[in-house]
C-alpha positions as CSV (number, residue, x, y, z in Angstrom):
1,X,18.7,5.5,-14.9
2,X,21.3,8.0,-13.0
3,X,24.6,6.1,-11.8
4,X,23.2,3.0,-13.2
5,X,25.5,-0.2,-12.3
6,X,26.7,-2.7,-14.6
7,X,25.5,-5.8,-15.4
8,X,26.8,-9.0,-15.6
9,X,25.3,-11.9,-17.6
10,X,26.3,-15.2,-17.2
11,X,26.4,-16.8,-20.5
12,X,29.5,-19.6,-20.9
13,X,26.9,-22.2,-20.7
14,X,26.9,-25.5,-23.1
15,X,23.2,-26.5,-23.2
16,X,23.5,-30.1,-23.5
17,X,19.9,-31.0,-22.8
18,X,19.2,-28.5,-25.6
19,X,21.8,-30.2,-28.2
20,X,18.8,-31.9,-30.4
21,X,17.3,-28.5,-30.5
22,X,20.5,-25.7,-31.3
23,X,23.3,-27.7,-32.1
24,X,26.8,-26.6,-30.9
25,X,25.2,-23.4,-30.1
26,X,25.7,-22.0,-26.4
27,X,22.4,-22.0,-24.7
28,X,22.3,-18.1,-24.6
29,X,22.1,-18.0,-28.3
30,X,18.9,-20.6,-28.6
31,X,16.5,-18.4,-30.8
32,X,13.4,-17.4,-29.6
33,X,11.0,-15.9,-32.4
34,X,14.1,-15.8,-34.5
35,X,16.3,-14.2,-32.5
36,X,18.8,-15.1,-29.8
37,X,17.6,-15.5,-26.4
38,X,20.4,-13.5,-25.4
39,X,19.4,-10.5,-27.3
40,X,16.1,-10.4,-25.2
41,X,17.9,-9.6,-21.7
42,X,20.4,-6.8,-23.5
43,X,17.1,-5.1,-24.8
44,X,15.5,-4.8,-21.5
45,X,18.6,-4.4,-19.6
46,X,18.7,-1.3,-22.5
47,X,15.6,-0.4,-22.2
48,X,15.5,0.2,-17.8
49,X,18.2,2.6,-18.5
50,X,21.5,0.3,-18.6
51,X,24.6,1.1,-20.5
52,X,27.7,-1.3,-20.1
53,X,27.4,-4.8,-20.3
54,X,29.9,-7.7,-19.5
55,X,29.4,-11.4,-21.0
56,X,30.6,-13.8,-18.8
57,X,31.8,-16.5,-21.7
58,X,32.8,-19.7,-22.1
59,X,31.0,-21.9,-24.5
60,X,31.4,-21.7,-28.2
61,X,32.2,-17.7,-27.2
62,X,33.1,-16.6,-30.7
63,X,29.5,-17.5,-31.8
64,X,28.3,-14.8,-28.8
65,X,31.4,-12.6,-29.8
66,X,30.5,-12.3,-33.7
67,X,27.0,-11.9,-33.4
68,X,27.1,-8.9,-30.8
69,X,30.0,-7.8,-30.9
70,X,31.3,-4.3,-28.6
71,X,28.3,-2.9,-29.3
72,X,24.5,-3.7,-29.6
73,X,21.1,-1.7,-28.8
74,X,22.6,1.1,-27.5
75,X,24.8,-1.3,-24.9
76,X,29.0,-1.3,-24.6
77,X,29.7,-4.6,-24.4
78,X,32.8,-5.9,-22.7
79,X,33.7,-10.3,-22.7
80,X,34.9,-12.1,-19.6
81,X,36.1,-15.3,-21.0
82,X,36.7,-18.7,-18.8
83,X,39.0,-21.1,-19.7
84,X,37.7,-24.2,-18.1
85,X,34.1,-24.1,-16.5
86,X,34.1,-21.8,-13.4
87,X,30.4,-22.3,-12.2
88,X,27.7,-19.2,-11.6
89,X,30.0,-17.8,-9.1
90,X,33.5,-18.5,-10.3
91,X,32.5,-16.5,-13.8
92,X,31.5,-13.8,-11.4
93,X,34.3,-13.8,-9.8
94,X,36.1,-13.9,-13.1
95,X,34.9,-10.9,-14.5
96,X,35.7,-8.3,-11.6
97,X,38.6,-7.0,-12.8
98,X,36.2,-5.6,-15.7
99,X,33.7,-3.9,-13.6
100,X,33.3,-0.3,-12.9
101,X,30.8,0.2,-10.7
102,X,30.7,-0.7,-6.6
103,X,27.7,-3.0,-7.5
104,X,26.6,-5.3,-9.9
105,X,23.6,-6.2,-11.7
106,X,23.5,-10.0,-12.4
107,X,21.7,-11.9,-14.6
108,X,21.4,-15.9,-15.8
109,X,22.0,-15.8,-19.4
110,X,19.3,-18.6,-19.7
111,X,16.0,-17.0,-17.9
112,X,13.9,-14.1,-18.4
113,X,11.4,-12.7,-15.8
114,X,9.8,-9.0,-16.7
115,X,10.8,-7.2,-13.5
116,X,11.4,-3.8,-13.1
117,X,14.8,-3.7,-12.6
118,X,15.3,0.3,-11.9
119,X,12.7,-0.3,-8.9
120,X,14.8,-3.3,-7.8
121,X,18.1,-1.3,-8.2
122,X,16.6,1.5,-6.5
123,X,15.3,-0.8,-3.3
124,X,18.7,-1.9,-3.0
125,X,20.0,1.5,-2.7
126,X,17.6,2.4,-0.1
127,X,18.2,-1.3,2.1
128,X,21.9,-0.8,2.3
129,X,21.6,-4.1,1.7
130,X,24.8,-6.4,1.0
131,X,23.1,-8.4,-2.1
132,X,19.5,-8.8,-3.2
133,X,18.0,-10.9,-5.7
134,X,14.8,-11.1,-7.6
135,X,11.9,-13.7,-6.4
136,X,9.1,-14.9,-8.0
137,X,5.9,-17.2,-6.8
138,X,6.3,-20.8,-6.5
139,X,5.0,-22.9,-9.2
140,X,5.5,-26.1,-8.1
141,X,8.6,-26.9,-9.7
142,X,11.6,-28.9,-7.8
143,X,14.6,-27.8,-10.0
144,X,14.9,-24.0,-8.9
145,X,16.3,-22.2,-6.0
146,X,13.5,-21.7,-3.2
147,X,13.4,-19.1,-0.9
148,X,12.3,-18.0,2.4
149,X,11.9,-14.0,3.2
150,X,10.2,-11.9,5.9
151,X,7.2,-9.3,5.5
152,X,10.2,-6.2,5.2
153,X,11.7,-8.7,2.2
154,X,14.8,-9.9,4.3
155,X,15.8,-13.2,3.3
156,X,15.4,-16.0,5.8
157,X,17.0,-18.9,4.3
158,X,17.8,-20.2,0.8
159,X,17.6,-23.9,-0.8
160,X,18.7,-24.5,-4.3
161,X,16.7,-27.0,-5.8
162,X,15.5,-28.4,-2.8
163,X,11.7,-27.8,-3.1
164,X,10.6,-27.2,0.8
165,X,6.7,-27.1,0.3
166,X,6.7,-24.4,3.4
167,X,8.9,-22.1,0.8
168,X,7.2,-19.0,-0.8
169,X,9.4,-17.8,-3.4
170,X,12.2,-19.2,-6.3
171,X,14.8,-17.3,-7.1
172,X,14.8,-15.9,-10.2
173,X,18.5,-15.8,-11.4
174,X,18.8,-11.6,-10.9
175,X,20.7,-10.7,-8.1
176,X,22.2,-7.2,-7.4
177,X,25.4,-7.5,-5.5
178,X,28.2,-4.8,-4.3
179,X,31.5,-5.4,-5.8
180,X,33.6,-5.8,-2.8
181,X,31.7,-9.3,-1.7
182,X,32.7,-10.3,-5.1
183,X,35.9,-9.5,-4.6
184,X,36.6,-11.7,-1.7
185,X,35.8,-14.8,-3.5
186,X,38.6,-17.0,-4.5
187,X,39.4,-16.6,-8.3
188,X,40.2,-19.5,-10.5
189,X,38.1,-21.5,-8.0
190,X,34.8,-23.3,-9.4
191,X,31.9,-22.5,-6.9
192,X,28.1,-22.0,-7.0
193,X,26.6,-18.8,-6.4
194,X,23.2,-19.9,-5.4
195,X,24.0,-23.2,-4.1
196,X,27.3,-22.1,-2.4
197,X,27.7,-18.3,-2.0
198,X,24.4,-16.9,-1.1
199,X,24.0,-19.6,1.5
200,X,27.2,-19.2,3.0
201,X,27.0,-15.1,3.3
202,X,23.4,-15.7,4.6
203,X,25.2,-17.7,7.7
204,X,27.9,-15.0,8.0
205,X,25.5,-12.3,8.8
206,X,25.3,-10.5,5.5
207,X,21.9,-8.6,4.3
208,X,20.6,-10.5,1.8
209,X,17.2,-9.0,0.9
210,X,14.8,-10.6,-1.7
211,X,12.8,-8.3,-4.5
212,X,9.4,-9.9,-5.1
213,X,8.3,-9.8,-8.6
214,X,4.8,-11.0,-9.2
215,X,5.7,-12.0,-13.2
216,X,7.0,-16.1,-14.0
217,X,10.3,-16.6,-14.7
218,X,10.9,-17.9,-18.3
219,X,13.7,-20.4,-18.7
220,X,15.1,-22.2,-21.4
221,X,16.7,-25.2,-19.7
222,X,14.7,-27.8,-21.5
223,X,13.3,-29.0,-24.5
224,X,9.9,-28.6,-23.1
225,X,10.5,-25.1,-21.4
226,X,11.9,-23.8,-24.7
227,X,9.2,-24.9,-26.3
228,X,7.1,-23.2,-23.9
229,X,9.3,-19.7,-23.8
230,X,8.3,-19.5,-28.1
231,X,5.2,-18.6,-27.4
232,X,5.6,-16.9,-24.0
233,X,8.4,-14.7,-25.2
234,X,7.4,-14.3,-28.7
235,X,6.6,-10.1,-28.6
236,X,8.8,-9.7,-25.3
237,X,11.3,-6.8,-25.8
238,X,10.8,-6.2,-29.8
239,X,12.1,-2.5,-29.2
């Protein structure tokens, strides 16, 4: 993909409901068909075209650091380390001294949803929008960021994890975001990109537009949904 941004994912996270499953591991690492769930987002973020990718780390990140290293599928990797937990959107924050591109392309380090992410990078473009973010079709679950758009995609309102049965959409965890929003945000400050951030630029007036993706999104934030992502994931990205 020409001029492609880089991406971001978000990856300092403990995984205590998953301790009885991958130890002292950090959740990103949690293999899935024998290999870390990590390495299936670098191999599609690889395989739409991407080249430079930045870890946002914090948990147990010399496991992350010695398994991938600087490089891995064709990817530079570059590590933004936290000191003390910084939430979604203080690691964000945290890492945008490393970036080199006027936008970003963001990802949860603990969810997988086959989108196509030049066509979402590309809508985007054409919006002029401030931020976007990947939605999928409700399922019925109350633990996930639901979200309200118009016909043209604009983004209406946004609850995290507040399950309103009138809403359409859950977010996803893949937003696309330009660099100087970022920017403004107050570093060393812990704060919550989907339950702080994207709400509060929704009220300021920013375009916010939302990317429908038909697929499920795949998360690993459980026993039982790891269970679940072994057999769903098990031949996703094997190139």
């Amino acid at each position: 993909m020409p001029d492609a941004p880089d991406v971001l994912v978000l990856c300092g996270g403990a995984g205590l409901r998953l301790r009885t499953i991958t130890g002292d591991a950090p959740k990103s690492m949690a293999n899935i068909a024998n290999r870390p769930f990590l390495e299936l987002l670098l191999r599609q973020v690889r395989r739409h075209g991407f080249r430079r990718v930045i870890l946002a780390v914090g948990y147990r990140e010399d496991v992350i650091r010695s398994y991938f290293g600087t490089r891995a599928f064709g990817l530079r990797l570059t590590y933004s380390a936290e000191s003390s937990p910084l939430g979604t959107g203080g690691a964000v924050r945290n890492a945008c001294d490393l970036l080199e591109s006027k936008s970003v392309l963001i990802m949860n380090g603990d969810s997988y949803t086959d989108v196509n992410l030049c066509q979402f990078v590309t809508d985007h473009r054409k919006s002029d929008a401030d931020a976007s973010l990947v939605v999928v079709p409700a399922d019925g679950r109350a633990d996930c960021g639901m979200v309200l758009a118009d016909a043209t995609g604009k983004l209406l309102g946004f609850e995290e994890k507040q399950n309103p049965s009138h809403a359409p959409y859950v977010n996803a965890g893949i937003y696309l975001i330009s660099r100087n929003i970022l920017e403004a945000i107050p570093p060393g400050v812990q704060t919550s990109l989907e339950r702080e951030l994207l709400p509060q630029w929704l009220q300021e007036g920013r375009q916010i537009r939302a990317f429908v993706c038909p697929q499920r999104c795949v998360d690993i934030g459980t026993p039982d949904r790891y269970t679940n992502a072994q057999t769903t994931l098990s031949t996703a990205e094997k190139n």
